[in-house]
N, CA, C and O of each residue as an XYZ file, in Angstrom:
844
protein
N       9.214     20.521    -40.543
C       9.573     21.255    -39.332
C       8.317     21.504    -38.498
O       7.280     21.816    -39.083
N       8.346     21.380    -37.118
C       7.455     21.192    -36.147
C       6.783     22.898    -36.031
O       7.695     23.650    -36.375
N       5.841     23.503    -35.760
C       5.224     24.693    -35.521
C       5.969     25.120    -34.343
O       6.391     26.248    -34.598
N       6.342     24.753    -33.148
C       7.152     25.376    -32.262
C       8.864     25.654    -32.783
O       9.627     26.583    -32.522
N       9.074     24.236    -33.738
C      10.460     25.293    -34.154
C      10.714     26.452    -35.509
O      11.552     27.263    -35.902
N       9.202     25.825    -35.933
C       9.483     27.523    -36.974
C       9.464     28.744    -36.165
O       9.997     29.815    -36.456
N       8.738     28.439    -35.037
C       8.317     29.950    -34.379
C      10.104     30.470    -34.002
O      10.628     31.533    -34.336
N      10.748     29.305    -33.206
C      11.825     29.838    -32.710
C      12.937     30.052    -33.920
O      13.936     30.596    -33.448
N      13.046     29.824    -35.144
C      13.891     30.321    -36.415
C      13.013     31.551    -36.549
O      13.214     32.681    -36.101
N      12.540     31.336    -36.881
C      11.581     33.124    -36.930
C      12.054     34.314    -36.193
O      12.419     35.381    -36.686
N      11.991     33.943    -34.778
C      12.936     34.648    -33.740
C      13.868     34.798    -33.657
O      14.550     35.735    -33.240
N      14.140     33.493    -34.214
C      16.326     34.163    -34.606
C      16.796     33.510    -33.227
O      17.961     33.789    -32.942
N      16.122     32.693    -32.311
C      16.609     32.213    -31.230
C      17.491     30.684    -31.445
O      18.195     30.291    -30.515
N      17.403     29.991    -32.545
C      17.699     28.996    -32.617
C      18.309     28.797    -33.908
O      17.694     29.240    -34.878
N      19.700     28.052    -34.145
C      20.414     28.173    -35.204
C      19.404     27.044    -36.358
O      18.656     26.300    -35.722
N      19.343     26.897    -37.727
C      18.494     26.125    -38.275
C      19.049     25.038    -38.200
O      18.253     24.099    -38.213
N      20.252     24.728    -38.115
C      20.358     23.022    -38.042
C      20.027     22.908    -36.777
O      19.187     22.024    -36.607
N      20.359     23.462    -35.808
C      19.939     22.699    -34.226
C      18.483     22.908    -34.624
O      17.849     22.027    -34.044
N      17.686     23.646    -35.324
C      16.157     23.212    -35.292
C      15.793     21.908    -36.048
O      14.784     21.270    -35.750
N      16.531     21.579    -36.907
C      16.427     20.068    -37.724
C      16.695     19.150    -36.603
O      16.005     18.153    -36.388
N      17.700     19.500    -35.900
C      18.375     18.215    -35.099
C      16.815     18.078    -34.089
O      16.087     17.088    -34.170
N      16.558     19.121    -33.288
C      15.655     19.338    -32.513
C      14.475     18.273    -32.795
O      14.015     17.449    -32.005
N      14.009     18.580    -34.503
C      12.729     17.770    -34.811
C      12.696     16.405    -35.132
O      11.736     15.636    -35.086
N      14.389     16.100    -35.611
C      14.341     15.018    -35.891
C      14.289     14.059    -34.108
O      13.884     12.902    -33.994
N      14.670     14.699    -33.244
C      14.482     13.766    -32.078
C      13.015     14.055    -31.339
O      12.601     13.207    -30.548
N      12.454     14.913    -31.527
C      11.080     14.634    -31.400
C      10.100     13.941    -32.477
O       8.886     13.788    -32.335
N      10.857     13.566    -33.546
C      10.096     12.577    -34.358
C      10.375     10.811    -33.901
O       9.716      9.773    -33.841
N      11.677     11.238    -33.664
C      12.580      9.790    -33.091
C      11.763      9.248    -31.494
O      11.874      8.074    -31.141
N      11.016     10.205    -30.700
C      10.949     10.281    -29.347
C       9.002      9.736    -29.959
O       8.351      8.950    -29.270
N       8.614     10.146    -30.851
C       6.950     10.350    -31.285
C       6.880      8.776    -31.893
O       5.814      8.161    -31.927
N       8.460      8.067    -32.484
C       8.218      7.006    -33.022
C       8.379      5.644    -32.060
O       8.009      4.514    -32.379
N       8.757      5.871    -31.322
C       9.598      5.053    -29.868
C       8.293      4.822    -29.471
O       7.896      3.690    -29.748
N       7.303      5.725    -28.765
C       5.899      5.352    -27.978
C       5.479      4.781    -28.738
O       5.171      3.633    -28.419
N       5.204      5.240    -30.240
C       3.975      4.270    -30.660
C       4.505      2.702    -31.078
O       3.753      1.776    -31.379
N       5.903      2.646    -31.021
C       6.631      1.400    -31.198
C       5.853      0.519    -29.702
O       4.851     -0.192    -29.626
N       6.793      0.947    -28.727
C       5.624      0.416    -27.598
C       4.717      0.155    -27.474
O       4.521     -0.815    -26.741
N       3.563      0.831    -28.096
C       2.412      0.807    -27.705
C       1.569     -0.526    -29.293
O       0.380     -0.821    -29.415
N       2.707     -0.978    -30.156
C       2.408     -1.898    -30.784
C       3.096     -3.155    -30.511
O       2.825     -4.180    -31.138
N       4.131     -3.096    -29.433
C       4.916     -4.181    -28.886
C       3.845     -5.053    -28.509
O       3.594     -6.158    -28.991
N       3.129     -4.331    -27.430
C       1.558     -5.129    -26.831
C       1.034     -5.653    -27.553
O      -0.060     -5.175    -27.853
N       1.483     -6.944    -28.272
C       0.675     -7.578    -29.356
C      -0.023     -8.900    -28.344
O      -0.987     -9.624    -28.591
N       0.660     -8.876    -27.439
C       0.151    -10.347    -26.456
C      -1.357     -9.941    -25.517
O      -1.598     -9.268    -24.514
N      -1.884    -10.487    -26.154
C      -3.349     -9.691    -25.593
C      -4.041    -10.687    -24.905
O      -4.146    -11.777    -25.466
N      -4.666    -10.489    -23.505
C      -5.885    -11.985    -23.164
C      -6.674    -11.838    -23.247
O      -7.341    -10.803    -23.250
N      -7.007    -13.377    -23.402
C      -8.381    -13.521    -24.490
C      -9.369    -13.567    -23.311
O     -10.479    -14.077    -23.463
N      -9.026    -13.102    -22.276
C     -10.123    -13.252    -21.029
C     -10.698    -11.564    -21.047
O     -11.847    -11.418    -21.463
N     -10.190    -10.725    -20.757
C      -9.906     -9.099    -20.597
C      -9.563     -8.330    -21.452
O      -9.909     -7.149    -21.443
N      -8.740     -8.909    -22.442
C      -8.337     -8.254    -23.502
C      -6.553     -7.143    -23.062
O      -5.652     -6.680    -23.761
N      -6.816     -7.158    -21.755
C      -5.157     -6.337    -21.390
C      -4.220     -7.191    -22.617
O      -4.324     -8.334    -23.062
N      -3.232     -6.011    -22.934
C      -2.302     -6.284    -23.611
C      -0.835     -6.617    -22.870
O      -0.656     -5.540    -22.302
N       0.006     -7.215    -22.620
C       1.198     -7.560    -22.610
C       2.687     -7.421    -23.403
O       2.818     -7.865    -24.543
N       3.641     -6.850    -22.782
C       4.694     -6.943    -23.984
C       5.239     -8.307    -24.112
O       5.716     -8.257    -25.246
N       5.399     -9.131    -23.803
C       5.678    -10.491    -24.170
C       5.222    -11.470    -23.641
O       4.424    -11.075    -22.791
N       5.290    -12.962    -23.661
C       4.321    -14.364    -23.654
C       4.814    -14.382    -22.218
O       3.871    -14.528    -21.440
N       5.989    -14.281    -21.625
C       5.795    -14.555    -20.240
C       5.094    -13.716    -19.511
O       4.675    -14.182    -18.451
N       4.759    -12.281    -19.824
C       4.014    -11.184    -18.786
C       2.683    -11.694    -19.234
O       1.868    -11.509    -18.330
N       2.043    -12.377    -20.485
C       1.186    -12.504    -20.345
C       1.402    -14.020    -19.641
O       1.690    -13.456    -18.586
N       1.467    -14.823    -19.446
C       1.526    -16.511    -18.775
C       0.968    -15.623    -17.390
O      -0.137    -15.717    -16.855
N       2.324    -14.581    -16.941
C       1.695    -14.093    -15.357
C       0.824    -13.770    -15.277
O       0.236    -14.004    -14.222
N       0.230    -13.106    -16.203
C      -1.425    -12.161    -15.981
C      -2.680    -13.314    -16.187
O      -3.825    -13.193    -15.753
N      -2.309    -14.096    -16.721
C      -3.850    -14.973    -16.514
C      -3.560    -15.991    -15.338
O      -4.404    -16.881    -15.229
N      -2.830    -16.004    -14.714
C      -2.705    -16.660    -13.467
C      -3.566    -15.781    -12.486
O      -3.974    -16.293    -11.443
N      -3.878    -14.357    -12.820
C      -4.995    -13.670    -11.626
C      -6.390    -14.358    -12.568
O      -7.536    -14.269    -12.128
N      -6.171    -14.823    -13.486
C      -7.802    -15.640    -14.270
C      -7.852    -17.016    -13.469
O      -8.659    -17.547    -12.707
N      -6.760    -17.301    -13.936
C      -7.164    -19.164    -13.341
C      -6.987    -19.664    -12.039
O      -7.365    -20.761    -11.629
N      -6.117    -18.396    -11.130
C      -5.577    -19.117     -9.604
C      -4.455    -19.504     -9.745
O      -3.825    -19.505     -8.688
N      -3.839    -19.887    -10.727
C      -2.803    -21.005    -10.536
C      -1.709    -19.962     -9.601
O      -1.722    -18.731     -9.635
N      -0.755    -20.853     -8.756
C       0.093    -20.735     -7.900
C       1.227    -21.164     -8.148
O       1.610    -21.480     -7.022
N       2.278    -21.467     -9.038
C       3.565    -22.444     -8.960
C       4.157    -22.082     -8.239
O       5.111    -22.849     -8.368
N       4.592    -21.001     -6.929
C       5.540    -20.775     -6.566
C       5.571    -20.993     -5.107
O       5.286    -19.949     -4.521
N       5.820    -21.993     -4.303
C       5.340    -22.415     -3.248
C       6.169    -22.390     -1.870
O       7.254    -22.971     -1.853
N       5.850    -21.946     -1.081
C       6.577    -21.687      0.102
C       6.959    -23.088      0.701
O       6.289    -24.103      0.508
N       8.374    -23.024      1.621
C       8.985    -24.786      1.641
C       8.332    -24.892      3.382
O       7.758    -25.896      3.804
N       8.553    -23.752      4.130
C       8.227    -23.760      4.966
C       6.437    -23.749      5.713
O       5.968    -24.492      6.575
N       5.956    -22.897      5.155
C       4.108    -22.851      5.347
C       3.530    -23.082      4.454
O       2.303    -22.999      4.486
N       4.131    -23.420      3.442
C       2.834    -23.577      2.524
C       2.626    -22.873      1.383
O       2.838    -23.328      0.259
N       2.195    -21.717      1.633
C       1.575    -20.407      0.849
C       2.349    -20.486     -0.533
O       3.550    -20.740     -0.618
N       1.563    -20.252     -1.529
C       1.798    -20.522     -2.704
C       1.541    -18.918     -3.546
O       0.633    -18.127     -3.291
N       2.586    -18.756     -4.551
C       2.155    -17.641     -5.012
C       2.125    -17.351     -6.529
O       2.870    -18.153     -7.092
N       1.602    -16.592     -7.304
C       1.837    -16.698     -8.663
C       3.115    -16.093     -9.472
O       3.520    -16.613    -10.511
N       3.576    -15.193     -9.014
C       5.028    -14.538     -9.882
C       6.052    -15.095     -8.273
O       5.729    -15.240     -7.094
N       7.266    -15.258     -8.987
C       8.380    -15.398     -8.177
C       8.796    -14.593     -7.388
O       9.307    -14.855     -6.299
N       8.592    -13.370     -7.928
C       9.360    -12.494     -6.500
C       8.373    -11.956     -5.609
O       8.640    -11.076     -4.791
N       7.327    -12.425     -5.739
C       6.103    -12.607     -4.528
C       6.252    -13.427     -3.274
O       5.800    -13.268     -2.140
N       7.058    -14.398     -3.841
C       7.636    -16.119     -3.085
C       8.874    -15.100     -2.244
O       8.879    -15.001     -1.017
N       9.730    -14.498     -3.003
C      10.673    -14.406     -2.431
C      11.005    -12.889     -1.370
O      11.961    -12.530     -0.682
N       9.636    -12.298     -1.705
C       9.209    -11.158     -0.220
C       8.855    -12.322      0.552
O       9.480    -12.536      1.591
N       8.000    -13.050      0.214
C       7.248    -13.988      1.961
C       8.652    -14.343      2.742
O       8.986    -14.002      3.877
N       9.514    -15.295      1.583
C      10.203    -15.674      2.640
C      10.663    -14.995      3.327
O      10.605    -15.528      4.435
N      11.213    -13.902      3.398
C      11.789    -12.927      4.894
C      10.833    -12.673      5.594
O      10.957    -11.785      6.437
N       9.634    -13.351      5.459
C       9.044    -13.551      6.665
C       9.468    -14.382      7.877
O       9.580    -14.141      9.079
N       9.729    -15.829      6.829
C      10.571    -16.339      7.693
C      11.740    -16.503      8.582
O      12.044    -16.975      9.678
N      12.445    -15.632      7.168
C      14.467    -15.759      7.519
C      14.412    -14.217      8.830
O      15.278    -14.115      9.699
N      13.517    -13.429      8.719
C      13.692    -12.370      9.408
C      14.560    -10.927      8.525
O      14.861     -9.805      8.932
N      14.725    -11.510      7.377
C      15.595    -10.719      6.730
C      14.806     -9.560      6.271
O      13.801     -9.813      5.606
N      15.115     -8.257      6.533
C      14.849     -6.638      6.467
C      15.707     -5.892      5.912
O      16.463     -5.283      6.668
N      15.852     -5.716      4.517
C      16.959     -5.140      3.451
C      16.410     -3.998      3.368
O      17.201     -3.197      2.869
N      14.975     -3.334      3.738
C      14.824     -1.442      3.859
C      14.733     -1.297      5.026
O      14.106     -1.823      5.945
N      15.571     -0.363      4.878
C      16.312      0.297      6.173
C      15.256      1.858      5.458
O      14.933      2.152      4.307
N      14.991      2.559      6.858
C      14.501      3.628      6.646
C      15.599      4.783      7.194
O      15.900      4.669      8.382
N      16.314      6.037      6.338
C      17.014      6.474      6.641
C      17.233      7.594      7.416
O      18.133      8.434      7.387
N      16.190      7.456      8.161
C      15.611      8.651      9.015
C      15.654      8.189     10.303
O      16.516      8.664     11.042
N      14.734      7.174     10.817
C      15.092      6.625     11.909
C      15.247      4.694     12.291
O      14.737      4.179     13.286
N      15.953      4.025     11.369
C      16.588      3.280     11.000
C      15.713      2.109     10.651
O      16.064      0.950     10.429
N      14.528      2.621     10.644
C      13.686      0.877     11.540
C      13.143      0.402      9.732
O      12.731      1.108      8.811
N      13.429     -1.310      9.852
C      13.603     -1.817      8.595
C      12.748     -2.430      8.053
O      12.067     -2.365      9.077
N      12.132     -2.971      7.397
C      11.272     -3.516      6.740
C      11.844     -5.084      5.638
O      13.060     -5.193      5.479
N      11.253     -5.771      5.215
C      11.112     -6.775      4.447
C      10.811     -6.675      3.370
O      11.196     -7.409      2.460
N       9.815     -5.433      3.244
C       9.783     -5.339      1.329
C       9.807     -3.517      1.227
O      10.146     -2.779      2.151
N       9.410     -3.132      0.026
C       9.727     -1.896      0.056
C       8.433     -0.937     -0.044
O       8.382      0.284      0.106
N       7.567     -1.707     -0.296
C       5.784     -0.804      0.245
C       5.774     -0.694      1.334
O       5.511      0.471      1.632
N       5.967     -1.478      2.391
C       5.353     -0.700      3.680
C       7.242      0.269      4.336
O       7.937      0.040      5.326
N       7.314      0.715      3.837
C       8.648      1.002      4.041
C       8.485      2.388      3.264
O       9.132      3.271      3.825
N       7.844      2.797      2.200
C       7.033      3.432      1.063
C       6.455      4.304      2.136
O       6.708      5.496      2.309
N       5.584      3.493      2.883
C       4.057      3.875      3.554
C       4.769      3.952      4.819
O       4.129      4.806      5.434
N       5.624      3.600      5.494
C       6.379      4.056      6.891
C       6.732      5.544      6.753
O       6.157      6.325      7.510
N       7.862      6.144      5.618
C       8.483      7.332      5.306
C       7.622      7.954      5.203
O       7.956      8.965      5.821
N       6.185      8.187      4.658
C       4.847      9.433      5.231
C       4.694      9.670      6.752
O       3.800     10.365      7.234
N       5.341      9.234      7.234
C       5.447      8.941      8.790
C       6.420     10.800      8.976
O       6.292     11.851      9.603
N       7.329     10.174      7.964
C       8.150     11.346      8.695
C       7.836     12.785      7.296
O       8.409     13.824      6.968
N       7.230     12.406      7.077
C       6.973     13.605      5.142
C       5.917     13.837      5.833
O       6.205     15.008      6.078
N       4.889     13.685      6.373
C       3.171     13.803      6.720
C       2.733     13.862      5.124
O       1.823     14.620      4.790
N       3.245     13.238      4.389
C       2.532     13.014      2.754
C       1.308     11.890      3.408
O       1.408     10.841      4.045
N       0.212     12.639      2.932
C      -1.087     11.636      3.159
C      -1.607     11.779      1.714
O      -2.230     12.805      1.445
N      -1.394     10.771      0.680
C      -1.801     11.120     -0.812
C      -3.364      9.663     -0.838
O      -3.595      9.036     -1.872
N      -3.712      9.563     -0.278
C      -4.930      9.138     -0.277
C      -6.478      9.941      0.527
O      -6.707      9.848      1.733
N      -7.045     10.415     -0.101
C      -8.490     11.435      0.434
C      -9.901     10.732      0.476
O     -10.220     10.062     -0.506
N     -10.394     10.791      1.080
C     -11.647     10.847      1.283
C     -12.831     11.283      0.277
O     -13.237     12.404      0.580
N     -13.482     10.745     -0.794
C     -14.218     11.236     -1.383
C     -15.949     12.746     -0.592
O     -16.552     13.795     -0.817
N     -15.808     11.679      0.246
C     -16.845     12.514      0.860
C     -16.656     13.612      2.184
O     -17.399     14.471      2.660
N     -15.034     13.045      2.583
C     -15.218     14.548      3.867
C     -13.635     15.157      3.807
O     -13.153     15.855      4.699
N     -12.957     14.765      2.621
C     -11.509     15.183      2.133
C     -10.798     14.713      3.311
O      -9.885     15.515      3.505
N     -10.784     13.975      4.018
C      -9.655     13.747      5.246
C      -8.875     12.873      4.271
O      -9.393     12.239      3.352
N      -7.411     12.908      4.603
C      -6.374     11.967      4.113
C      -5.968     11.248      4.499
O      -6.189     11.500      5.684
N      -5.300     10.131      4.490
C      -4.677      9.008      5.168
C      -3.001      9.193      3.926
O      -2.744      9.984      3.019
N      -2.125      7.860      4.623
C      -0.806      8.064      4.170
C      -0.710      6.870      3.193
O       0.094      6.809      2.262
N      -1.900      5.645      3.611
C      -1.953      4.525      2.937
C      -3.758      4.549      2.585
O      -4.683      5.230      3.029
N      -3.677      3.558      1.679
C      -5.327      2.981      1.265
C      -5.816      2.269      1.956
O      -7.039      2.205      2.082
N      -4.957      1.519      2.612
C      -6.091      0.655      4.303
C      -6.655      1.740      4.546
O      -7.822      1.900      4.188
N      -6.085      2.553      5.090
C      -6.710      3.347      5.932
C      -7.931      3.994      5.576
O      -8.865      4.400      6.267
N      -7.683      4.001      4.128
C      -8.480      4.711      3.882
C      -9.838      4.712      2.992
O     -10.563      5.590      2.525
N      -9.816      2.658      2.988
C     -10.736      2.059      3.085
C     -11.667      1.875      4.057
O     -12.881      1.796      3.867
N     -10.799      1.773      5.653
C     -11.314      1.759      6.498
C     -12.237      2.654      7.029
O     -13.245      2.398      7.688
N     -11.687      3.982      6.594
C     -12.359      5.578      6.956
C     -13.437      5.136      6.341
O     -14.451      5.010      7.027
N     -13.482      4.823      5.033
C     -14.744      4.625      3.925
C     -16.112      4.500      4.687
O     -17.240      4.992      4.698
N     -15.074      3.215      5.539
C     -17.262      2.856      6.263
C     -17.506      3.252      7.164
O     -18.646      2.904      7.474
N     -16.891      4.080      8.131
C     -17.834      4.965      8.552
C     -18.808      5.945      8.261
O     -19.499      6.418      9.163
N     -18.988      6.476      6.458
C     -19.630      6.925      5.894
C     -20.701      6.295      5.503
O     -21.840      6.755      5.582
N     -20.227      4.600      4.812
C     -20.647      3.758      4.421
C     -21.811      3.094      5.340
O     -23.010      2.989      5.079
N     -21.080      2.667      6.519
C     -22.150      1.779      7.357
C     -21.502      0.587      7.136
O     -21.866     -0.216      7.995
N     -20.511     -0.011      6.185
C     -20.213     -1.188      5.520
C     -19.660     -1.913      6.980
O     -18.965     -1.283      7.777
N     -20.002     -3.073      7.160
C     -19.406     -3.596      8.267
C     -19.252     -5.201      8.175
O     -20.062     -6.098      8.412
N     -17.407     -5.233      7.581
C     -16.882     -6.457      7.171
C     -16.559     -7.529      8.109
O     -16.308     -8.700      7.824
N     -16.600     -6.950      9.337
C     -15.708     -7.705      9.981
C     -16.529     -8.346     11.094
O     -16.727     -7.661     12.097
N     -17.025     -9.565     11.038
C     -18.235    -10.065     11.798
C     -18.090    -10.959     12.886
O     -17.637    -11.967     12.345
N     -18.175    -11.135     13.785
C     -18.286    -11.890     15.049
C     -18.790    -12.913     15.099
O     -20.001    -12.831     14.892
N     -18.275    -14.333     15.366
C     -18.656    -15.430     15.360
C     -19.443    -16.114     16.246
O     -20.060    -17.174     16.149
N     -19.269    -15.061     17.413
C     -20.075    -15.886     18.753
C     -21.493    -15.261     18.558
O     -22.401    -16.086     18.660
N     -21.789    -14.262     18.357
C     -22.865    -13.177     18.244
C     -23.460    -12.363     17.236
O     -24.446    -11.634     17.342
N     -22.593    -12.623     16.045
C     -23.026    -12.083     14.504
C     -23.176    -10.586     14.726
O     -24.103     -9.967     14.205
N     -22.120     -9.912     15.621
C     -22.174     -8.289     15.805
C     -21.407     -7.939     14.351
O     -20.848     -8.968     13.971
N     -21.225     -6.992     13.548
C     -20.499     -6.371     12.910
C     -19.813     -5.264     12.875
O     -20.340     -4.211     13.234
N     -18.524     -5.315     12.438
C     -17.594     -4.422     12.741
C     -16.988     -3.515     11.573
O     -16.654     -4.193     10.602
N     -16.819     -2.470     11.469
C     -15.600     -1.793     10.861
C     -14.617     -2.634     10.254
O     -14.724     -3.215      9.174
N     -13.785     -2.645     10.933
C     -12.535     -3.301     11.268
C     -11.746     -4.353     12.022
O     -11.848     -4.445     13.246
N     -11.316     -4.788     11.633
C     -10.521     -6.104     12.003
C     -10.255     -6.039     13.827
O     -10.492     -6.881     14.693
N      -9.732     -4.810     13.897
C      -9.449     -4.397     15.148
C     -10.105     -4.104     15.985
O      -9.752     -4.166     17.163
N     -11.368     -3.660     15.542
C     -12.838     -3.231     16.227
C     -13.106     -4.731     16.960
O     -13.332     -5.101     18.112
N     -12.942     -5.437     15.539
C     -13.646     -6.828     15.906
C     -12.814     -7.662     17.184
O     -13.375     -8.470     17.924
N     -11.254     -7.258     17.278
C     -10.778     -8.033     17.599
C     -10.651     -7.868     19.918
O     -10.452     -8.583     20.900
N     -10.996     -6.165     19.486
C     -11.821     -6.040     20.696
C     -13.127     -6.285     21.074
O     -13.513     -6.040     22.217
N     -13.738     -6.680     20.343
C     -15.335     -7.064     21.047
C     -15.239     -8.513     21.310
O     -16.002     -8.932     22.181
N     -14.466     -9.355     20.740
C     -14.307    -10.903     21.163
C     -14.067    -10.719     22.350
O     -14.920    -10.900     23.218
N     -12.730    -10.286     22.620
C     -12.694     -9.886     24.420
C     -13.191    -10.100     25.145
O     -12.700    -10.691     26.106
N     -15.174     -9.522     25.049
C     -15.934     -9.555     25.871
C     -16.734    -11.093     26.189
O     -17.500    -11.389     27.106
N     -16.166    -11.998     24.925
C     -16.658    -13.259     24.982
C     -15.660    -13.733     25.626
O     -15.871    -13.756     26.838
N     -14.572    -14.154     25.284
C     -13.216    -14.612     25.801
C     -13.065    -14.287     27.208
O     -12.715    -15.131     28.032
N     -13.425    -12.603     27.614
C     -13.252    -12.289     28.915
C     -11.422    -12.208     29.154
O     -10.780    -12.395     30.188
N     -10.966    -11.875     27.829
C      -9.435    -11.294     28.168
C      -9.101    -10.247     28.237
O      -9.675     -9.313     27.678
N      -8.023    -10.146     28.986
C      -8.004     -8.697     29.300
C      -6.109     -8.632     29.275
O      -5.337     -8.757     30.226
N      -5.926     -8.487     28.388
C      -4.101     -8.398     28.007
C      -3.528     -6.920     28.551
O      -2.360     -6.626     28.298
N      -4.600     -5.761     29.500
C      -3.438     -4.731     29.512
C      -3.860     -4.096     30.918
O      -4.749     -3.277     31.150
N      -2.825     -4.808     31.911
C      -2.312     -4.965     33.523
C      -1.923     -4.148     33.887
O      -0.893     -3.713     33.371
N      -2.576     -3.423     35.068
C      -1.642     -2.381     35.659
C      -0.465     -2.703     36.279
O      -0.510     -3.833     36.767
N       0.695     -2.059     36.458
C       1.874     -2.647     36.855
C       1.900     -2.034     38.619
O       2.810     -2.396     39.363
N       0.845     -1.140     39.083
C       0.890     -0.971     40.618
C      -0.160     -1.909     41.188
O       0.310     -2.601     42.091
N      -1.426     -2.137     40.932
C      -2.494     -3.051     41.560
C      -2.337     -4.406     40.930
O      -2.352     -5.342     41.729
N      -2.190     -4.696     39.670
C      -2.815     -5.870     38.898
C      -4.294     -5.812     38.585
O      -5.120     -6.726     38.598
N      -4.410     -4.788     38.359
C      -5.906     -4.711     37.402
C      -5.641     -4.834     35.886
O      -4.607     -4.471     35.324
N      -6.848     -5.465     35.233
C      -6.486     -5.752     34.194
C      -7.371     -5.149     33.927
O      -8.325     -4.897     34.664
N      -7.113     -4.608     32.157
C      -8.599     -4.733     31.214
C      -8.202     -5.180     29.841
O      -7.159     -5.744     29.509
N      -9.535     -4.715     28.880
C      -9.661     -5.486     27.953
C      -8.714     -4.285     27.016
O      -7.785     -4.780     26.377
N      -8.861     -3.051     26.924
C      -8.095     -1.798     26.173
C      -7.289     -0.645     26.927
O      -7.579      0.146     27.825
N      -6.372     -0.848     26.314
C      -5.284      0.115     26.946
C      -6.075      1.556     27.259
O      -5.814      2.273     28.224
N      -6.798      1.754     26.542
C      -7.261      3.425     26.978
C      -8.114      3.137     28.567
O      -8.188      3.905     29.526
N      -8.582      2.006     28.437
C      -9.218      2.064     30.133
C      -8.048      1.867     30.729
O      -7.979      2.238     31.901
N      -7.010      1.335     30.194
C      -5.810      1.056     31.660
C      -5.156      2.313     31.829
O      -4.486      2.699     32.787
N      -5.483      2.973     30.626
C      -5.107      4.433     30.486
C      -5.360      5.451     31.822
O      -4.604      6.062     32.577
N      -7.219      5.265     31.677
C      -7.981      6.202     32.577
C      -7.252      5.615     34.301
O      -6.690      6.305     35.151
N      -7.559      4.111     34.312
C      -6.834      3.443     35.582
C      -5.996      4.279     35.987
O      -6.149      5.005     36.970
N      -5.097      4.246     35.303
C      -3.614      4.748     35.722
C      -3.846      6.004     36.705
O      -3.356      5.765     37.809
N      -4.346      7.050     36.638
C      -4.646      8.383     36.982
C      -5.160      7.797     38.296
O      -4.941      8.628     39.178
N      -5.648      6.903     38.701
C      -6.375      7.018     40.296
C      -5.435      6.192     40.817
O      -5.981      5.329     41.504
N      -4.053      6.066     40.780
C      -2.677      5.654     41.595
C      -1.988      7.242     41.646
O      -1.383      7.475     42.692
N      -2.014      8.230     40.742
C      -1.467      9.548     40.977
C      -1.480      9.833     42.249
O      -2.208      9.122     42.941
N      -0.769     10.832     42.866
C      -0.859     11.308     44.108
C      -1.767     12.787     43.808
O      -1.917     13.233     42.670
N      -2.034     13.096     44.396
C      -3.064     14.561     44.204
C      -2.269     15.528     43.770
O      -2.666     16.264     42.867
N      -1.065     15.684     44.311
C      -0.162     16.987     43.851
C       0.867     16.419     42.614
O       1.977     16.924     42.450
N       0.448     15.505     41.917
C       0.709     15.074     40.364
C      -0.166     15.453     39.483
O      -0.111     16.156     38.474
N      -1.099     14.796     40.098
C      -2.708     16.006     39.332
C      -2.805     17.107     38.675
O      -3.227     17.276     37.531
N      -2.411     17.844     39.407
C      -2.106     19.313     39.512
C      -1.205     19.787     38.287
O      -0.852     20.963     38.198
């Protein structure tokens, strides 16, 4: 008999067979994990991770060797487990089976759909080691990283500038390219970022809009 159910026969709170029954399923519940935890007999010989059977391990050394069998008919892209193959394709088909039930808008797989619904929770469960700010996803909050960091991945081909971010980067090409994708709809001025077409906007106001 377990030390928490002598205490409660002692007390007189618990009849003695329901305390037998009690221990025998926390012995039954104590024998189950460690059953599991000897199932993992499939071990790689690369890492040593354990596996519960020969096919989870076949998948796991495919992140060792590369291999790909699962191959897209349309682009190409090749992937290692099957239902990796079969998120891409609704890239193609357009097909969006999460529906978000809040404000309807759908998704293709069920992580960013995961990471949409903090949208409406403000759950930000990713922090900042060094200035506690949170984000809702780990991009983000990789990205936050280097501004602490200095780390700057994202590099420029015409000029070898470095960037933050993908997006950082993808505005400074601009200035090589000389595009400017965001048009005012009263003059036809263009620029390269919406926040200048932003500021634009305000000198078409009339003065008593201002106000």
């Amino acid at each position: 008999m377990s030390e928490i159910a002598g205490e409660y026969l002692a007390s007189g709170m618990m009849p003695h067979h329901q305390l037998e029954q009690s221990d025998k399923e926390t012995k039954k519940k104590r024998e189950k994990r460690v059953r599991k935890k000897r199932e993992k007999v499939h071990a790689c010989e690369i890492c040593g991770i354990g596996c519960t059977n020969n096919s989870s391990l076949q998948v796991h050394m495919r992140s060792h060797t590369g291999e790909r069998p699962y191959a897209c008919d349309v682009c190409g892209n090749a992937f290692a487990v099957k239902t990796t193959l079969e998120n891409h394709l609704r890239i193609h088909s357009g097909s969006k089976p999460f529906t978000c039930n809040i404000c309807g808008a759908s998704f293709s797989q069920k992580s960013p759909l995961v990471i949409h619904m903090r949208r409406h929770t403000g759950d930000k469960p990713y922090s900042c080691g060094v200035c506690a700010k949170s984000f809702s996803n780990n991009s983000c909050l990789k990205k936050h990283t280097r501004s602490h960091t200095g780390e700057k991945t994202s590099v420029c081909n015409e000029c070898g500038k470095g960037f933050s971010s993908n997006y950082a980067l993808k505005i400074h090409i601009r200035t090589h390219t000389g595009e400017k994708p965001h048009v005012c709809q009263v003059c036809g001025a263009a620029f390269s970022q919406n926040t200048n077409l932003t500021v634009h906007k305000q000198t078409h106001l009339q003065p008593s809009a201002k106000k």
